[in-house]
Biopython code that builds the backbone (N, CA, C, O; Angstrom):
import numpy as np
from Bio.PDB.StructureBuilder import StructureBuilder

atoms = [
    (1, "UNK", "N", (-5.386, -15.725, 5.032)),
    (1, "UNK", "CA", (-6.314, -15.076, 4.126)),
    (1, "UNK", "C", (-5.558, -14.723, 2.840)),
    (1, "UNK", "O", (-4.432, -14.242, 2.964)),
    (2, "UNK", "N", (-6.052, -14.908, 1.657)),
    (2, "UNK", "CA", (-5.524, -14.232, 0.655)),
    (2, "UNK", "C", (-5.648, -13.413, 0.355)),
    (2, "UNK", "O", (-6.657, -12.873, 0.808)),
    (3, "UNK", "N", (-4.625, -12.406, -0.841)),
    (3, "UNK", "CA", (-4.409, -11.347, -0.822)),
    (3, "UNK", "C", (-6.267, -10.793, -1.581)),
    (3, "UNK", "O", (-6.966, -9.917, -1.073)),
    (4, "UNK", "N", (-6.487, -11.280, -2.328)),
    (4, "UNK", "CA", (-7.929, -11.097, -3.096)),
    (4, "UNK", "C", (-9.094, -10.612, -1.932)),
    (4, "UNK", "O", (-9.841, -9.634, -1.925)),
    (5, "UNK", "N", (-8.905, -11.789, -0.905)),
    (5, "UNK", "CA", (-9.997, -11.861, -0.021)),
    (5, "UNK", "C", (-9.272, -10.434, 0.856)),
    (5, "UNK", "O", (-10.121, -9.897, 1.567)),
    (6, "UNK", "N", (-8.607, -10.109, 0.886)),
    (6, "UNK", "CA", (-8.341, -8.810, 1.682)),
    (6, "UNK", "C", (-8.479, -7.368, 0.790)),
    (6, "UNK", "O", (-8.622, -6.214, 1.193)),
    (7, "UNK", "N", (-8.397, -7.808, -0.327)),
    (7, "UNK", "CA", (-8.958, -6.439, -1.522)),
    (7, "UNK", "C", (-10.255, -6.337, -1.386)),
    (7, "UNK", "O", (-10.768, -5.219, -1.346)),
    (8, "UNK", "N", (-10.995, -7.458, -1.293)),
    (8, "UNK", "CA", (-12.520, -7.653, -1.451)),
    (8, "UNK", "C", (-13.021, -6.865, -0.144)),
    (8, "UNK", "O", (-13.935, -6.041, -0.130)),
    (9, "UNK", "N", (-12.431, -7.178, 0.689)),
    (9, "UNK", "CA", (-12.659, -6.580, 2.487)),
    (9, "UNK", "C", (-12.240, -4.413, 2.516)),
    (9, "UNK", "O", (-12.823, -3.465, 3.042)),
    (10, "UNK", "N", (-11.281, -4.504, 1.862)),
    (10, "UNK", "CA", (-10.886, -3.025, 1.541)),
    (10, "UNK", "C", (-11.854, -2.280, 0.629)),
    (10, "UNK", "O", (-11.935, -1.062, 0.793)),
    (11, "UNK", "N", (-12.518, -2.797, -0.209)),
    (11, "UNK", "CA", (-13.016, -2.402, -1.499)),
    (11, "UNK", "C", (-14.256, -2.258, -0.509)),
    (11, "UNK", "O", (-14.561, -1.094, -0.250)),
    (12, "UNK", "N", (-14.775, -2.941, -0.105)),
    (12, "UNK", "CA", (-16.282, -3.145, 0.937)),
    (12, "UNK", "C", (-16.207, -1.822, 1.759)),
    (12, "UNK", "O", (-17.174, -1.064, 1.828)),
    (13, "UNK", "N", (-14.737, -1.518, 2.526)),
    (13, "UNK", "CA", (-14.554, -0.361, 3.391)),
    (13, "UNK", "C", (-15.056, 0.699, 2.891)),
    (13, "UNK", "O", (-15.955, 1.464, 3.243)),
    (14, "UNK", "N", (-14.222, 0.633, 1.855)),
    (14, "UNK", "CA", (-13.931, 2.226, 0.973)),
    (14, "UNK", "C", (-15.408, 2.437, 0.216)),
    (14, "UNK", "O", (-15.878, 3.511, -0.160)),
    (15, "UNK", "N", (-15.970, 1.193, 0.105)),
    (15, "UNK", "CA", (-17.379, 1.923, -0.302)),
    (15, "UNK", "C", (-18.602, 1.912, 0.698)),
    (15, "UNK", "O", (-19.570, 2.624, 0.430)),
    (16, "UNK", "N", (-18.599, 1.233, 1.696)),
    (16, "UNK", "CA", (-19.154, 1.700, 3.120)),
    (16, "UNK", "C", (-18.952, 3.499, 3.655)),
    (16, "UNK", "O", (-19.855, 4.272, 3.975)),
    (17, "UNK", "N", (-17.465, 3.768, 3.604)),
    (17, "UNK", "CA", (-17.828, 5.330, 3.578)),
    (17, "UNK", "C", (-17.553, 6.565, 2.665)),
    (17, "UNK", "O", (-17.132, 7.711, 2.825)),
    (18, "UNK", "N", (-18.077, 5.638, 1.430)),
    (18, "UNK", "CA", (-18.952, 6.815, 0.179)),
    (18, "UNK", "C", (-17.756, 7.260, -0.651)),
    (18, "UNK", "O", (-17.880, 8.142, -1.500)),
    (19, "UNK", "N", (-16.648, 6.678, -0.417)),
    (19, "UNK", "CA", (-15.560, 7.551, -0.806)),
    (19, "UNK", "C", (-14.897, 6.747, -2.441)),
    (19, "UNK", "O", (-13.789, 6.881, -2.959)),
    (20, "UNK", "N", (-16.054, 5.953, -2.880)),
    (20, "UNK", "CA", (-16.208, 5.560, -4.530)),
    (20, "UNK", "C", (-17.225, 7.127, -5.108)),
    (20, "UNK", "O", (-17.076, 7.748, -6.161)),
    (21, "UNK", "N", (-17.914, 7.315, -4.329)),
    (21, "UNK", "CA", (-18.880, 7.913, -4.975)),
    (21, "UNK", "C", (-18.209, 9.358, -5.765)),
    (21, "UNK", "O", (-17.116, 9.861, -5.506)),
    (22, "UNK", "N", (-19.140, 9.802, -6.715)),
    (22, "UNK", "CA", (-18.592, 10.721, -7.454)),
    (22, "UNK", "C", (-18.442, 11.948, -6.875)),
    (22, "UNK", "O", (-17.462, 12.530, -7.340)),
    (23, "UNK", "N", (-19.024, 12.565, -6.047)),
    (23, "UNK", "CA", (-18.894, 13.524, -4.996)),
    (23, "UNK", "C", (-18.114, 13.245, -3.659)),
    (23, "UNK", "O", (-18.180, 13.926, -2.635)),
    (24, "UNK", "N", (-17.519, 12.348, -3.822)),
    (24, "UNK", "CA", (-17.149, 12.059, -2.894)),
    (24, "UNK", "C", (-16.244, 13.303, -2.305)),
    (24, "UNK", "O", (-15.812, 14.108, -3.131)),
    (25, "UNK", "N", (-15.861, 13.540, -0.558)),
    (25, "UNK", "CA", (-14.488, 14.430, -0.419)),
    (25, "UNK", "C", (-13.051, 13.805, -0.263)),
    (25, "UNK", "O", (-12.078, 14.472, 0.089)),
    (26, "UNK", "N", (-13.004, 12.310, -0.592)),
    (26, "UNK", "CA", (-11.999, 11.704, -0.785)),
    (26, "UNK", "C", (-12.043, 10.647, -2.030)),
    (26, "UNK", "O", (-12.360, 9.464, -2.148)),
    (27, "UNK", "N", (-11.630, 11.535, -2.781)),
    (27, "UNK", "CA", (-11.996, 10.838, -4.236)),
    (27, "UNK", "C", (-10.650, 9.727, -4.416)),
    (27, "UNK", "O", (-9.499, 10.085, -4.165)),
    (28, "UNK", "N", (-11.019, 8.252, -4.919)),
    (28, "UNK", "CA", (-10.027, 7.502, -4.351)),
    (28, "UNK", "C", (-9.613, 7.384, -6.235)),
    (28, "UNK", "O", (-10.174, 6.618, -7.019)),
    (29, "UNK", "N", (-8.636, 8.254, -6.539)),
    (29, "UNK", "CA", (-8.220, 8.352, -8.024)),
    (29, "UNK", "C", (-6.497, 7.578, -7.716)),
    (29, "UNK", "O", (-5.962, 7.440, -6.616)),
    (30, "UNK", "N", (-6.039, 7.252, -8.823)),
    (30, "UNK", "CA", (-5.045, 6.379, -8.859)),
    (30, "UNK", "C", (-3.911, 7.446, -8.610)),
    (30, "UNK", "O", (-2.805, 6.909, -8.548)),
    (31, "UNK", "N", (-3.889, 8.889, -8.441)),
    (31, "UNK", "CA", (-2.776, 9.995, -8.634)),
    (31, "UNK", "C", (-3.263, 9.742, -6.776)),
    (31, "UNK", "O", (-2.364, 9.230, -6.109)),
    (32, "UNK", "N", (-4.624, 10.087, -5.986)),
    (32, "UNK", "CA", (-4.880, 10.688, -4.748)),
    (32, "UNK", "C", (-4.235, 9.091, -4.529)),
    (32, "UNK", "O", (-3.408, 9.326, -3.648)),
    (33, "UNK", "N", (-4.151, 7.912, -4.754)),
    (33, "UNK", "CA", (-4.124, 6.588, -3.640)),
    (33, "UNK", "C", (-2.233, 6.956, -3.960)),
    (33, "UNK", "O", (-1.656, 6.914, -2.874)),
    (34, "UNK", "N", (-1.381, 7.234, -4.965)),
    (34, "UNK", "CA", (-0.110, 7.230, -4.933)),
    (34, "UNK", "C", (0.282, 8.297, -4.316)),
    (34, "UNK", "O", (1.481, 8.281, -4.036)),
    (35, "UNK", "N", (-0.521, 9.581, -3.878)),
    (35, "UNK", "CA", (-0.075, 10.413, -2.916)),
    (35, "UNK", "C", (-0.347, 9.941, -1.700)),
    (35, "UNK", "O", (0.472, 10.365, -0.885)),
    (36, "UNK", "N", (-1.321, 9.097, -1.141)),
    (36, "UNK", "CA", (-1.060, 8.497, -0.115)),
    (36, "UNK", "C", (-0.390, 7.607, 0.608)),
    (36, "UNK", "O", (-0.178, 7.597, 1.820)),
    (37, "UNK", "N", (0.065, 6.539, -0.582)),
    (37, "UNK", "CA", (0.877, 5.692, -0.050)),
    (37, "UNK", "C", (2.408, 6.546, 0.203)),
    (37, "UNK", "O", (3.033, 6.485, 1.262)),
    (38, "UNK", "N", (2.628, 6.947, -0.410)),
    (38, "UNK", "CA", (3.868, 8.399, 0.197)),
    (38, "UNK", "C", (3.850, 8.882, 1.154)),
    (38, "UNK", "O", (4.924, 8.769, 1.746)),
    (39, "UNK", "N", (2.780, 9.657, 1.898)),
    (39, "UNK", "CA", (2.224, 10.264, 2.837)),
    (39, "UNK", "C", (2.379, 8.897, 3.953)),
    (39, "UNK", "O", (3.040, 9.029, 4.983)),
    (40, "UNK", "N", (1.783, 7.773, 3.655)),
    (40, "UNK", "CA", (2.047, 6.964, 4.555)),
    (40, "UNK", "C", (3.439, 6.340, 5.085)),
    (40, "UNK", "O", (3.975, 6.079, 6.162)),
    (41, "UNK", "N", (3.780, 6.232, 3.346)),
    (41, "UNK", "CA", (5.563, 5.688, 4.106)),
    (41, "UNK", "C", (6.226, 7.007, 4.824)),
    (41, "UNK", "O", (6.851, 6.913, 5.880)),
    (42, "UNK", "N", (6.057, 8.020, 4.258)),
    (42, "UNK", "CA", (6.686, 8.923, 5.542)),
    (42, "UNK", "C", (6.351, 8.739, 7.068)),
    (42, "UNK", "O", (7.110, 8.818, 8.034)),
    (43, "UNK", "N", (4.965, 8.465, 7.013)),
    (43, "UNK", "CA", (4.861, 8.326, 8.579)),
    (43, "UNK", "C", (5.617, 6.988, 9.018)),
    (43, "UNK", "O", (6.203, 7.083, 10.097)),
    (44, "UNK", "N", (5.715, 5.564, 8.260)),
    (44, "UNK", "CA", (6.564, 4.817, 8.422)),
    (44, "UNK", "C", (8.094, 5.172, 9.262)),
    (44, "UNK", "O", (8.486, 4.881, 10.391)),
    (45, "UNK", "N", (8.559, 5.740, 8.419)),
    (45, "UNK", "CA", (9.669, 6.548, 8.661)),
    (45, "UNK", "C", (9.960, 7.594, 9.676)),
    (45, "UNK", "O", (11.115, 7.976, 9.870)),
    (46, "UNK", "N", (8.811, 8.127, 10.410)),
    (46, "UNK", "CA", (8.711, 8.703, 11.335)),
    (46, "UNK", "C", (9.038, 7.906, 12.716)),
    (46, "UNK", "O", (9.386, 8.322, 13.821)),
    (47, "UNK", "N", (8.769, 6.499, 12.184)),
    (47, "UNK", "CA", (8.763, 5.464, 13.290)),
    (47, "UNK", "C", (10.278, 5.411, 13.698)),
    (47, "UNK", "O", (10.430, 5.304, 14.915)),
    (48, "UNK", "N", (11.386, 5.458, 12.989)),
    (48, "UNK", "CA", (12.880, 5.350, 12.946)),
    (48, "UNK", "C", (13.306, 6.762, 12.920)),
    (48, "UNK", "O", (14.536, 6.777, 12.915)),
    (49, "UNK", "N", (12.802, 7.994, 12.901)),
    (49, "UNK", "CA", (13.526, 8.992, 13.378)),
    (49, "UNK", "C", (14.465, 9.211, 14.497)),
    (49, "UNK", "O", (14.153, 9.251, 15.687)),
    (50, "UNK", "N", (15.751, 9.361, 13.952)),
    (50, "UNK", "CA", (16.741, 9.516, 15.257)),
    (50, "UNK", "C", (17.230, 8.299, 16.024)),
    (50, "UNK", "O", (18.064, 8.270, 16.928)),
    (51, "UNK", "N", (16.277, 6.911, 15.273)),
    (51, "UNK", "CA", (16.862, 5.532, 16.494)),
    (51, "UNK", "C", (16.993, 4.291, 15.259)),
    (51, "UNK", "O", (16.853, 4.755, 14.128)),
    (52, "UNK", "N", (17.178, 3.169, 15.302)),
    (52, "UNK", "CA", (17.354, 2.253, 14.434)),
    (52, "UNK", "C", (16.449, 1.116, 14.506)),
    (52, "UNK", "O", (16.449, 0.045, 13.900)),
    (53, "UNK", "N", (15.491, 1.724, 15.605)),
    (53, "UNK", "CA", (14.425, 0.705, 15.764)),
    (53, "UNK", "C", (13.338, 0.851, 16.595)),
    (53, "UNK", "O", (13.625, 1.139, 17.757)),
    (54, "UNK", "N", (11.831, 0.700, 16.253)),
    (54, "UNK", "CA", (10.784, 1.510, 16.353)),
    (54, "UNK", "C", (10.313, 1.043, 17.648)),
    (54, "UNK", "O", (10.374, -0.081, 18.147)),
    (55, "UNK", "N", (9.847, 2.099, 18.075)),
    (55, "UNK", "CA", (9.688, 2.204, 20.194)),
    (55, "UNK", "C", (7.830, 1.891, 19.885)),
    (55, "UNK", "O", (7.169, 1.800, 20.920)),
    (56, "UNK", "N", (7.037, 1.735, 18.521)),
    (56, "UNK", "CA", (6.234, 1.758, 19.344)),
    (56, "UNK", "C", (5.323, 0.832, 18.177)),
    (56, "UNK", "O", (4.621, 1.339, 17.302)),
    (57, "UNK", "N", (5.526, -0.660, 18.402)),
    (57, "UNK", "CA", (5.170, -1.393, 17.447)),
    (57, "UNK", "C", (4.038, -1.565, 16.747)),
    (57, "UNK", "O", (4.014, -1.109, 15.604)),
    (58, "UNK", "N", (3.169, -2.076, 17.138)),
    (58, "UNK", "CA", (1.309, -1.556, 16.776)),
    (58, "UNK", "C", (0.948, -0.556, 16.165)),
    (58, "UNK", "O", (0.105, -0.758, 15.291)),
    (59, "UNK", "N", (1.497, 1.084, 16.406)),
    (59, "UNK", "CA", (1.534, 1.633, 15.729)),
    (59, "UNK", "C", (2.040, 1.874, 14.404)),
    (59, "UNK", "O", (1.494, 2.537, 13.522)),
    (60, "UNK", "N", (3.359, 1.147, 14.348)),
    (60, "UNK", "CA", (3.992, 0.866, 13.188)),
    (60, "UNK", "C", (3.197, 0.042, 12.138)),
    (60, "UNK", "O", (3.040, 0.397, 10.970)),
    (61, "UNK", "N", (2.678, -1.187, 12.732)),
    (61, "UNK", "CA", (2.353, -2.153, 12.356)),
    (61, "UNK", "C", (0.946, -1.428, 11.427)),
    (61, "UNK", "O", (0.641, -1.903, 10.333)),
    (62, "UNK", "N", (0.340, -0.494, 11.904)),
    (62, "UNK", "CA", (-0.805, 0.510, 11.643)),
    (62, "UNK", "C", (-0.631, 1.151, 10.055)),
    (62, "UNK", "O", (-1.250, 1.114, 8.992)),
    (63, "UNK", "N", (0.674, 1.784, 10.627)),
    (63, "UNK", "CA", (1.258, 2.334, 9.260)),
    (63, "UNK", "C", (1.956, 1.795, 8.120)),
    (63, "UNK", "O", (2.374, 2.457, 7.170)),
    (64, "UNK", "N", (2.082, 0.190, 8.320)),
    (64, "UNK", "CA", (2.546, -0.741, 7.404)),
    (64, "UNK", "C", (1.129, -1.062, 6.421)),
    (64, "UNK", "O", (0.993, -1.251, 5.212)),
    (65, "UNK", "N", (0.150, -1.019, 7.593)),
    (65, "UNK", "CA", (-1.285, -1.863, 7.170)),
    (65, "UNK", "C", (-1.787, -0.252, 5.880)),
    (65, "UNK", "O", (-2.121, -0.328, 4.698)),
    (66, "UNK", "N", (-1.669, 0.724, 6.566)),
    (66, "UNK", "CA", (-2.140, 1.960, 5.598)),
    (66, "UNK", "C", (-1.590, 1.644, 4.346)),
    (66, "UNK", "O", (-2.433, 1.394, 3.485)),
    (67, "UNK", "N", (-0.101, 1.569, 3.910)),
    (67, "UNK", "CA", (0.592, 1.383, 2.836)),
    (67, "UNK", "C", (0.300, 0.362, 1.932)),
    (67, "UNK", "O", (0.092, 0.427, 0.720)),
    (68, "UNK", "N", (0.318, -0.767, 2.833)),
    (68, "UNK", "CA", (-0.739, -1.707, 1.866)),
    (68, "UNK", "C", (-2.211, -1.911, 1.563)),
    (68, "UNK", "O", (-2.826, -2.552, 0.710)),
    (69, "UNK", "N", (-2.547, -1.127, 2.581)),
    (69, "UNK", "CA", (-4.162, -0.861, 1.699)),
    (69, "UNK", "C", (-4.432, -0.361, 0.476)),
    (69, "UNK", "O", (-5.136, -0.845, -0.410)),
    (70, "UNK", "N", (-3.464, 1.228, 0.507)),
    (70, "UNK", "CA", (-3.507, 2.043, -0.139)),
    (70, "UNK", "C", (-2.807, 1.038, -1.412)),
    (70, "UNK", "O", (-3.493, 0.883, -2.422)),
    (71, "UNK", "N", (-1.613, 0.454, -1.346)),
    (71, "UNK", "CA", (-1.159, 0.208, -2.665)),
    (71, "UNK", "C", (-1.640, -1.290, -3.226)),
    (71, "UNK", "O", (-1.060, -1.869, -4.144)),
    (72, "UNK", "N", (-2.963, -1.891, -2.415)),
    (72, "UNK", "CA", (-3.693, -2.603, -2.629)),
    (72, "UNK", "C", (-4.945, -2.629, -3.961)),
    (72, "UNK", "O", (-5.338, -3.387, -4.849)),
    (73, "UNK", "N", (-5.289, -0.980, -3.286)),
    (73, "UNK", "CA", (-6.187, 0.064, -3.648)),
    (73, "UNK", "C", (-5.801, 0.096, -5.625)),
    (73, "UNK", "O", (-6.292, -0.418, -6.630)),
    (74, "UNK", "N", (-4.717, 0.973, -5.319)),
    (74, "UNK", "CA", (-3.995, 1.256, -6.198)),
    (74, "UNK", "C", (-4.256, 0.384, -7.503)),
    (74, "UNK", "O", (-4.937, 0.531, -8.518)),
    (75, "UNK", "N", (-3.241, -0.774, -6.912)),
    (75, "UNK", "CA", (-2.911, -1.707, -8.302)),
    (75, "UNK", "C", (-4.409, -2.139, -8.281)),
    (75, "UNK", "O", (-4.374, -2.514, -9.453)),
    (76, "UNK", "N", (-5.730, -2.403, -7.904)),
    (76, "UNK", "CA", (-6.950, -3.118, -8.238)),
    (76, "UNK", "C", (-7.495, -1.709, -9.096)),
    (76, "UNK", "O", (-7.845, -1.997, -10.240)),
    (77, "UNK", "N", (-7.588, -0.690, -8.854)),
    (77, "UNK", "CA", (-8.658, 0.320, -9.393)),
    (77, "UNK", "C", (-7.413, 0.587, -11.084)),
    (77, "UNK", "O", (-8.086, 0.875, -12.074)),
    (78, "UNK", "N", (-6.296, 0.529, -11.286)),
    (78, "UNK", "CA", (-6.068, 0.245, -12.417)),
    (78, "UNK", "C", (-5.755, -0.905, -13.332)),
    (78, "UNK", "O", (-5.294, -0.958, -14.472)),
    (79, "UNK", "N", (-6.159, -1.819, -12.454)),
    (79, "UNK", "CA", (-6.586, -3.038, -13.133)),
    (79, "UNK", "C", (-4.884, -4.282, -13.328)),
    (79, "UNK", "O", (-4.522, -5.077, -14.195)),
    (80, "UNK", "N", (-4.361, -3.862, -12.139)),
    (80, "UNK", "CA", (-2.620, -4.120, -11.850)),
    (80, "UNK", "C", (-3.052, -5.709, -11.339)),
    (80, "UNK", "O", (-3.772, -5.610, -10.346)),
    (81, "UNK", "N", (-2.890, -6.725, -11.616)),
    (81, "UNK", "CA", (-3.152, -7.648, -10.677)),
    (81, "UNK", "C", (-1.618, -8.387, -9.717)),
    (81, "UNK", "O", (-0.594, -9.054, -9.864)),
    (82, "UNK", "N", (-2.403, -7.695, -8.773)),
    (82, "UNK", "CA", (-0.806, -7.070, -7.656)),
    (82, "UNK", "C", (0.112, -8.600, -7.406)),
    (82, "UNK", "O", (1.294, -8.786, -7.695)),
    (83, "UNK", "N", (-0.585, -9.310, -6.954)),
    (83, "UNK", "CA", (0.076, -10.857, -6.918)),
    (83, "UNK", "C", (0.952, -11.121, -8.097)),
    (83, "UNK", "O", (2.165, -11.305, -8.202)),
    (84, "UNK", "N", (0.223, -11.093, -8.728)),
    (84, "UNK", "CA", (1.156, -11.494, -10.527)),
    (84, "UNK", "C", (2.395, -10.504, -10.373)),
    (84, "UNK", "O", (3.543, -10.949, -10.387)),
    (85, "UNK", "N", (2.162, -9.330, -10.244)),
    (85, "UNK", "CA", (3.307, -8.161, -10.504)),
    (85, "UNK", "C", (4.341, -8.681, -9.588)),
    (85, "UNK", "O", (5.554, -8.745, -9.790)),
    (86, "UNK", "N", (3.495, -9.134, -8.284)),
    (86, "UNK", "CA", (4.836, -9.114, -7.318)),
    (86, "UNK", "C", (5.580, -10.513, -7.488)),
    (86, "UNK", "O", (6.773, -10.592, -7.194)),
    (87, "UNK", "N", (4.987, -11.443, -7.889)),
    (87, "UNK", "CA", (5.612, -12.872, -8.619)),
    (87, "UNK", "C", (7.009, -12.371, -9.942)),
    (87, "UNK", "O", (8.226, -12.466, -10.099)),
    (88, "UNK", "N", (5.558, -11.723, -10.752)),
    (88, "UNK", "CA", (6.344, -10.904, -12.106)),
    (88, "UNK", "C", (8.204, -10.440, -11.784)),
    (88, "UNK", "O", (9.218, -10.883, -12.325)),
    (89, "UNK", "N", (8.049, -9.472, -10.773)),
    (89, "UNK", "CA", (9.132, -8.371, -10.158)),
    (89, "UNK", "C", (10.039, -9.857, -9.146)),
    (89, "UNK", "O", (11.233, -9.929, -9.435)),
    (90, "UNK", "N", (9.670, -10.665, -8.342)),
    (90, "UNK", "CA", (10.729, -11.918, -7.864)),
    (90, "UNK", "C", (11.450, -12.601, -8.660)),
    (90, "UNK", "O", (12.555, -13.108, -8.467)),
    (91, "UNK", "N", (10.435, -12.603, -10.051)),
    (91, "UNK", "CA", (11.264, -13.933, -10.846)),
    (91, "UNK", "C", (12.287, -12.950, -11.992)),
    (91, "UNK", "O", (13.231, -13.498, -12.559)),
    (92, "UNK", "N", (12.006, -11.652, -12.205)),
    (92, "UNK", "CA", (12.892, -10.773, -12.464)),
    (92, "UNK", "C", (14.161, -10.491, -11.783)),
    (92, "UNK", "O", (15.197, -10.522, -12.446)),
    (93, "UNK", "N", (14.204, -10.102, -9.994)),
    (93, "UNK", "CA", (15.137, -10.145, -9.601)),
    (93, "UNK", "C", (16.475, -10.545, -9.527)),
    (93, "UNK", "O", (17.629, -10.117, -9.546)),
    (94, "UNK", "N", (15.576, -11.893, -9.401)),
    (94, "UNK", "CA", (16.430, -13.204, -9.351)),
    (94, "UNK", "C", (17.743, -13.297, -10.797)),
    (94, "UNK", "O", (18.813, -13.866, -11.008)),
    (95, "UNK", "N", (17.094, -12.635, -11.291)),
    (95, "UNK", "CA", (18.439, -12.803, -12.837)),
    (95, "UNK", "C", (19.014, -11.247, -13.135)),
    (95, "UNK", "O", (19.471, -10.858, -14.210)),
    (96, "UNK", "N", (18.864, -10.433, -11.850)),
    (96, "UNK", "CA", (19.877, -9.470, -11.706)),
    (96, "UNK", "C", (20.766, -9.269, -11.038)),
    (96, "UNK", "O", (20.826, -10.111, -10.142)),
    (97, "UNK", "N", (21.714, -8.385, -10.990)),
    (97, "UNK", "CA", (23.305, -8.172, -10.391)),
    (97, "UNK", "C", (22.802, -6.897, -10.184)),
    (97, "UNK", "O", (22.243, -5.978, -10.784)),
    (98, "UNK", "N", (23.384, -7.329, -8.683)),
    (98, "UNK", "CA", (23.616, -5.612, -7.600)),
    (98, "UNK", "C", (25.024, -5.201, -7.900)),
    (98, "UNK", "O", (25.750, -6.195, -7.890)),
    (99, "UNK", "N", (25.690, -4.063, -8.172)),
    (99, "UNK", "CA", (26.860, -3.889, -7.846)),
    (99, "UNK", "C", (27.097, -3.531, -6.632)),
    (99, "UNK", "O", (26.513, -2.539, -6.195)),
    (100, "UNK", "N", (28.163, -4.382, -5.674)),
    (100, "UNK", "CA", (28.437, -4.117, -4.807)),
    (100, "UNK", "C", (29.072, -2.605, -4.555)),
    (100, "UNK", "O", (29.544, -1.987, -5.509)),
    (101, "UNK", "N", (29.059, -2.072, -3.285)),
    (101, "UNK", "CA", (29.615, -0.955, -2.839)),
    (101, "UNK", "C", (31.341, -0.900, -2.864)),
    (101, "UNK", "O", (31.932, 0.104, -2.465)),
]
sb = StructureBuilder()
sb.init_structure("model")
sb.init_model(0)
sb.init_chain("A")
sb.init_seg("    ")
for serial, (resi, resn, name, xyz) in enumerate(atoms, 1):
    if name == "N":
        sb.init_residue(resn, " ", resi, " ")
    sb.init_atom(name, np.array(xyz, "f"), 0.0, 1.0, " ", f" {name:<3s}", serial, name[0])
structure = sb.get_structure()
């Protein structure tokens, strides 16, 4: 599936339960979706507390899927077109130097 056709499927969610609407109690603003994707990678990270590798996969896999919804969310409602960026940010990499440790 492509990444579009899975925005299109998220976007359908999020307005199935009302939470575009202007009253909404989860107003999906570009400040509330970057406090969530935070909120989510912490729980990520909850997964590796204390061990080097996560005891409980599906669930993880749960909290991978939150992060990219949310920062799915994100880059479409300010108009980020996330594919390009993340092409954009590879072909950037590629002509930088890490300093080693």
């Amino acid at each position: 599936m492509e990444l579009k056709e899975l925005e299109t499927l998220m976007h359908a969610f999020v307005r199935s339960k009302g939470w575009y609407e202007a009253n909404s109690p989860k107003p999906q603003t570009p400040r509330n979706l970057a406090a969530s994707i935070a909120i989510e990678a912490a729980e990520i990270l909850e997964h590796f507390q204390w061990r080097e590798t996560a005891v409980n996969t599906p669930e993880l896999a749960g909290e991978l899927a939150d992060v990219a919804l949310y920062l799915m969310q994100l880059a479409s409602i300010t108009g980020i077109d996330l594919e390009q960026a993340i092409l954009d940010k590879l072909a950037r990499n590629h002509t930088r130097n890490w300093p080693t440790p």
